[in-house]
C-alpha positions in Angstrom: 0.0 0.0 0.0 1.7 3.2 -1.2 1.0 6.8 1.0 1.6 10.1 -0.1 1.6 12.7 2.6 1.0 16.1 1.0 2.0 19.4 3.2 1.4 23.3 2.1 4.6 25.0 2.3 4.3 28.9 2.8 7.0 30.6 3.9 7.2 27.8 6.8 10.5 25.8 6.1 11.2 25.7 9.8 7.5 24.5 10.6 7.3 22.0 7.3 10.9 20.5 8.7 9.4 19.7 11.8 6.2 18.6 9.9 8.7 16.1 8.1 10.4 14.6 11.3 6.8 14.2 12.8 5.7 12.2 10.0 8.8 10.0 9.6 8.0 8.9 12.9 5.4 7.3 12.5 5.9 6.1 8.6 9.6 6.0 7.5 8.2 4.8 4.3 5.8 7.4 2.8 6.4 9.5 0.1 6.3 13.4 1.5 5.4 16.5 -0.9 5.8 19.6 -0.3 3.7 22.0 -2.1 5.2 25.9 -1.9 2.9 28.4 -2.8 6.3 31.2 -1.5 6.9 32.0 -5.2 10.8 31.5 -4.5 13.3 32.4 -6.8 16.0 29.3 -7.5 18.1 30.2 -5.0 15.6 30.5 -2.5 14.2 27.0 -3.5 17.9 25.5 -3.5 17.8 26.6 0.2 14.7 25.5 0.8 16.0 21.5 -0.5 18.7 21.6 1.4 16.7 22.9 4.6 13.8 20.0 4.2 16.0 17.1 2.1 14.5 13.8 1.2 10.8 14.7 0.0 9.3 15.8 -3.3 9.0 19.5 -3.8 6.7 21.2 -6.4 7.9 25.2 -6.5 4.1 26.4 -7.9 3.5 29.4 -10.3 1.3 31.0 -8.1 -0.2 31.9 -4.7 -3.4 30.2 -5.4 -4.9 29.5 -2.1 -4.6 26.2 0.1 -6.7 24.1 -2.5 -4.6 24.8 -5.3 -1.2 24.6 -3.1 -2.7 21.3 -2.3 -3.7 20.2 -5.5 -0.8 20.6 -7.5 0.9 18.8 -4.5 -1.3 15.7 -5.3 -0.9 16.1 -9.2 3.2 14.7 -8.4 1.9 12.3 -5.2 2.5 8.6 -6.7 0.7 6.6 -3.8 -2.5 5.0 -3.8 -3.8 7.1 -1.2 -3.1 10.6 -0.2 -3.0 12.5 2.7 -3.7 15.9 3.0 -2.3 17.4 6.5 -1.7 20.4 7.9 2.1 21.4 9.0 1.1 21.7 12.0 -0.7 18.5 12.6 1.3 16.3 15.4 0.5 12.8 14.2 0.0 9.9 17.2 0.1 6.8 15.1 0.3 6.0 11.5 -2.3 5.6 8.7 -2.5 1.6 8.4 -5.4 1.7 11.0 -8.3 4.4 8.5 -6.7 2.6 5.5 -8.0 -0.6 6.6 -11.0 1.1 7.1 -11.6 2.1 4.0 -10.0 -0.9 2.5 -13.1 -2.9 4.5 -15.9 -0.3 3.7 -16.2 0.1 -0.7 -18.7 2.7 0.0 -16.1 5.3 2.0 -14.0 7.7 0.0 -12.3 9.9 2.7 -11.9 9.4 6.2 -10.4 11.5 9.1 -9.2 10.9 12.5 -10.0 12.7 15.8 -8.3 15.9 16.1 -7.5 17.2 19.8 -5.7 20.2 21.6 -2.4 20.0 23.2 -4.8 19.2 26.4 -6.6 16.0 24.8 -9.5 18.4 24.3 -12.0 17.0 21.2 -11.9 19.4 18.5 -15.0 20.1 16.6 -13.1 18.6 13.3 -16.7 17.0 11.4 -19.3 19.2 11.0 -23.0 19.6 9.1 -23.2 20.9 5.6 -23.4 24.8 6.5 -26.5 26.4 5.1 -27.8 29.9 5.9 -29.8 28.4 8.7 -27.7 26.1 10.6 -24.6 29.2 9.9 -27.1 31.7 12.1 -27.8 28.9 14.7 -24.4 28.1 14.8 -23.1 31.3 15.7 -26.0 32.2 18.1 -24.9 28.8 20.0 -21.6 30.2 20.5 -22.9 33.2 21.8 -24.6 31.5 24.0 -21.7 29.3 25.2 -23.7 26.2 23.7 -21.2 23.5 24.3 -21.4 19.7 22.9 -20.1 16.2 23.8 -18.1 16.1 20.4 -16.7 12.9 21.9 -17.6 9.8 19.3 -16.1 5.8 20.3 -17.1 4.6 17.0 -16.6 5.8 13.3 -19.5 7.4 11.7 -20.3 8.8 8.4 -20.2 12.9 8.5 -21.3 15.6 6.1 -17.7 16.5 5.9 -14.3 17.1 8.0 -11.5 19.9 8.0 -9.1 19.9 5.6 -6.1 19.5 8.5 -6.2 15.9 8.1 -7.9 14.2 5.4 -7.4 10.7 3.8 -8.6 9.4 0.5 -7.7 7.3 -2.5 -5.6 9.3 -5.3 -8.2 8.2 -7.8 -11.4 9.3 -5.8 -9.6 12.7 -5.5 -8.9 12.5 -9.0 -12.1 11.6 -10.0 -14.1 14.7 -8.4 -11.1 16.9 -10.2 -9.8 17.7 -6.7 -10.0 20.8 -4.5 -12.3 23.4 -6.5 -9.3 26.2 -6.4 -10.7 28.5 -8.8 -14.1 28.8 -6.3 -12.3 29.1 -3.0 -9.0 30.5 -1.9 -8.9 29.7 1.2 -11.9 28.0 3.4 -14.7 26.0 2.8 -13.1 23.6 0.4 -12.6 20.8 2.2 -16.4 21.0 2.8 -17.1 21.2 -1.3 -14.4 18.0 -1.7 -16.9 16.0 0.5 -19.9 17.2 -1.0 -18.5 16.3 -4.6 -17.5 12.7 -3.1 -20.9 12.3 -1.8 -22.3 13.2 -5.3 -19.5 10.3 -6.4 -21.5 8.4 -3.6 -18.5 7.6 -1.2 -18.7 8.7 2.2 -17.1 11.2 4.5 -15.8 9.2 7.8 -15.1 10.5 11.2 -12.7 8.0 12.4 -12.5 8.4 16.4 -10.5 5.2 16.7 -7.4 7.2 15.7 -6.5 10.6 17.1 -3.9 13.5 15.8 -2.8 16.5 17.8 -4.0 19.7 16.0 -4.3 23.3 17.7 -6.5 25.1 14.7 -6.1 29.1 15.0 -9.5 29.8 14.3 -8.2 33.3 12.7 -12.1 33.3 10.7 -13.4 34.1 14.0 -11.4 37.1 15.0 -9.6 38.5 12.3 -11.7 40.7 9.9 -9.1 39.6 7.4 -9.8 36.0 7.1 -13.3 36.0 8.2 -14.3 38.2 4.8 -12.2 35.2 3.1 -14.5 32.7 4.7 -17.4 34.5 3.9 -16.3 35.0 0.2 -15.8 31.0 0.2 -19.5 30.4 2.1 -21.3 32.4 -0.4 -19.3 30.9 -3.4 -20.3 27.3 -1.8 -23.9 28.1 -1.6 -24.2 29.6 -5.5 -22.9 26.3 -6.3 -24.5 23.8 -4.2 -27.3 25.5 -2.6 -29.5 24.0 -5.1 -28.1 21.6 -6.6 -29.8 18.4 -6.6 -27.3 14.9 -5.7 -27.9 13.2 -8.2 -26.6 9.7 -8.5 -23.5 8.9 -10.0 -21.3 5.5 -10.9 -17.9 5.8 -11.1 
């Protein structure tokens, strides 16, 4: 079973390095990509080899956004399955565990582990399919300190799951064209690459049995900067699917 781990390099060598070391620790085998969206010059991507050696880099034309940074990192991936993770992801085991998984279940076509804080807190890393109604009552819940048990023992089929950790087969990423880049720079399009799996019908699955340690910044919900990305990315999600009906599809 071949693995390619795919990382987002921007101006981050000293966070991707450690990224590296993390993953080889768990999976000396792997092949790693690192996908720069930095616009280096050649002597600034010579340094940037020698700084992180022994893993495929892909130097891209442009700053396109962490779906396109991603995507041309799976267009020179080689595995079977690919793994999209965040640099600053700490994995806690390796990926035989959610490959078997999906290996088991035909019907799954990306599956992702528990994500918790550096205190073993669950993170809220699956979520519904945000529409206008469920975005108003989920910000009103957070107003109102809502909390939930986000706590799952078993693995469960989700509307979709944040893009710092996601597993899938090359050829089901493939298949849906990958990341829609051109729709979203930044946000929202790990939630389109499940809905356009589900249209593929393969699941989205919430794998509890493994966990990863990630400490997401959250910068949409206090930075004007980002959140007017994420909104840009909500709106462009709903013109697209809003209402668009699932219709069935065979591979």
């Amino acid at each position: 079973m071949t693995i390619s781990v795919v990382l987002l390099e921007y101006h981050s060598i000293n966070e991707i390095s450690l990224a590296v070391d993390a993953i080889r620790k768990y999976d000396k085998e792997c092949e790693i990509v690192v996908s720069s969206n930095s616009l280096y010059n050649v002597e600034e991507q010579n340094k940037a080899k020698e700084a992180v050696p022994n893993v495929k880099w892909t130097f891209n034309k442009e700053n396109g956004g962490f779906g396109y940074g991603m995507s041309m990192g799976a267009k020179v991936a080689t595995g079977e399955y690919v793994v999209f993770l965040n640099s600053d992801v700490l994995l806690q085991s390796d990926f035989s565990s959610m490959i078997a998984y999906m290996e088991e279940h035909k019907n799954v076509g990306l599956i992702a582990p528990e994500l918790v804080d550096e205190n073993g807190n669950v993170q809220d890393s699956y979520r519904k399919t945000i529409t206008p109604w469920n975005f108003f009552w989920r910000h009103l819940e957070r107003f109102m300190r809502v909390r939930h048990d986000l706590k799952k023992t078993e693995p469960i089929v989700v509307d979709w799951v944040i893009g710092a950790f996601m597993l899938t087969k090359k050829e089901y990423f493939d298949m849906v064209g990958g990341f829609d880049y051109k729709t979203y720079f930044m946000y929202v399009e790990d939630m389109d690459l499940c809905h356009e799996l589900k249209l593929k019908r393969r699941d989205t699955v919430y794998y509890p049995l493994v966990a990863a340690q990630y400490v997401g910044t959250r910068a949409a919900r206090s930075n004007k900067k980002y959140t007017k990305i994420f909104l840009y990315s909500l709106f462009g999600y709903w013109k697209k699917n809003l209402f668009r009906r699932n219709k069935k599809h065979n591979i």
